[in-house]
C-alpha positions, -999 to +999 in steps of 0.1 A: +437+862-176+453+865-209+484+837-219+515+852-214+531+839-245+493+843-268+505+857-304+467+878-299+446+888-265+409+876-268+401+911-290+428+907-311+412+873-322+380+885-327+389+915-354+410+881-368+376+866-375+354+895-383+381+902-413+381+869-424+348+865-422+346+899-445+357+880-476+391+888-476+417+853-475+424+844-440+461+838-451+463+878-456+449+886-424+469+855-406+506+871-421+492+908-408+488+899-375+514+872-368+497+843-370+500+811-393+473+806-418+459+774-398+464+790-366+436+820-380+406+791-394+414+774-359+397+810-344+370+809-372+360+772-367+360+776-323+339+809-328+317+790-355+310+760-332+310+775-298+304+812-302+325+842-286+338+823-253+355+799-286+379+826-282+388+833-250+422+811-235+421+772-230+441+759-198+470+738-216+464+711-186+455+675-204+418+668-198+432+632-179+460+618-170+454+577-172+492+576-152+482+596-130+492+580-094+459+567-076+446+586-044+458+558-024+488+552-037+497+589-028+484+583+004+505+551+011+536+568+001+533+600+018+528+582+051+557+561+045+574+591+039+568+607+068+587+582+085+624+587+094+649+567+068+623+559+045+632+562+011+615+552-023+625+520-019+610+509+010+576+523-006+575+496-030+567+526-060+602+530-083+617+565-070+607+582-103+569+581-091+578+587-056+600+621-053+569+640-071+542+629-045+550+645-014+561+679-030+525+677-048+513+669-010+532+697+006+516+721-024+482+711-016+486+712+021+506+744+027+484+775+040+509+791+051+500+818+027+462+820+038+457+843+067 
């Protein structure tokens, strides 16, 4: 599935490369097809390094989190939650790390969509 918001698909990238890789500066061929200069010897140095699938679009999700809320943590507050008049105080988690935790719950546990 191709970014939304990509400046070139996959194909686009590749006729990027195969031009620049023709000799010609990759500054010229960056400015023709709407690119920055860095932005074009970014695709030549992934398809250098890790072949054709160098080109194809990256998830933007950070490879770990360290902040990330631990799995019991989440646990512990979504069963206080679940309790009437419980609020993120009485979860002992400041309410800035609590809100997000039972929405991400709710996401994870709603097949309502599934048939």
């Amino acid at each position: 599935m191709e970014h939304t918001n990509a400046r070139l698909t996959v194909h686009e990238r590749l006729v990027l490369v195969s031009r620049i890789a023709a000799a010609r500066p990759g500054a010229h061929w960056a400015g023709e097809l709407g690119v920055s200069r860095q932005g074009a010897h970014r695709w030549v140095r992934r398809l250098r390094e890790e072949g054709p699938a160098g080109l194809a679009d990256r998830s933007s999700r950070p490879h770990r989190m360290p902040f990330h809320t631990s799995a019991e943590l989440d646990e512990r507050v979504v069963a206080a939650r679940t309790q009437p008049r419980c609020g993120p105080a009485r979860t002992g988690v400041p309410a800035r790390t609590v809100s997000p935790v039972p929405a991400r719950h709710a996401a994870v546990n709603d097949h309502s969509g599934l048939a």
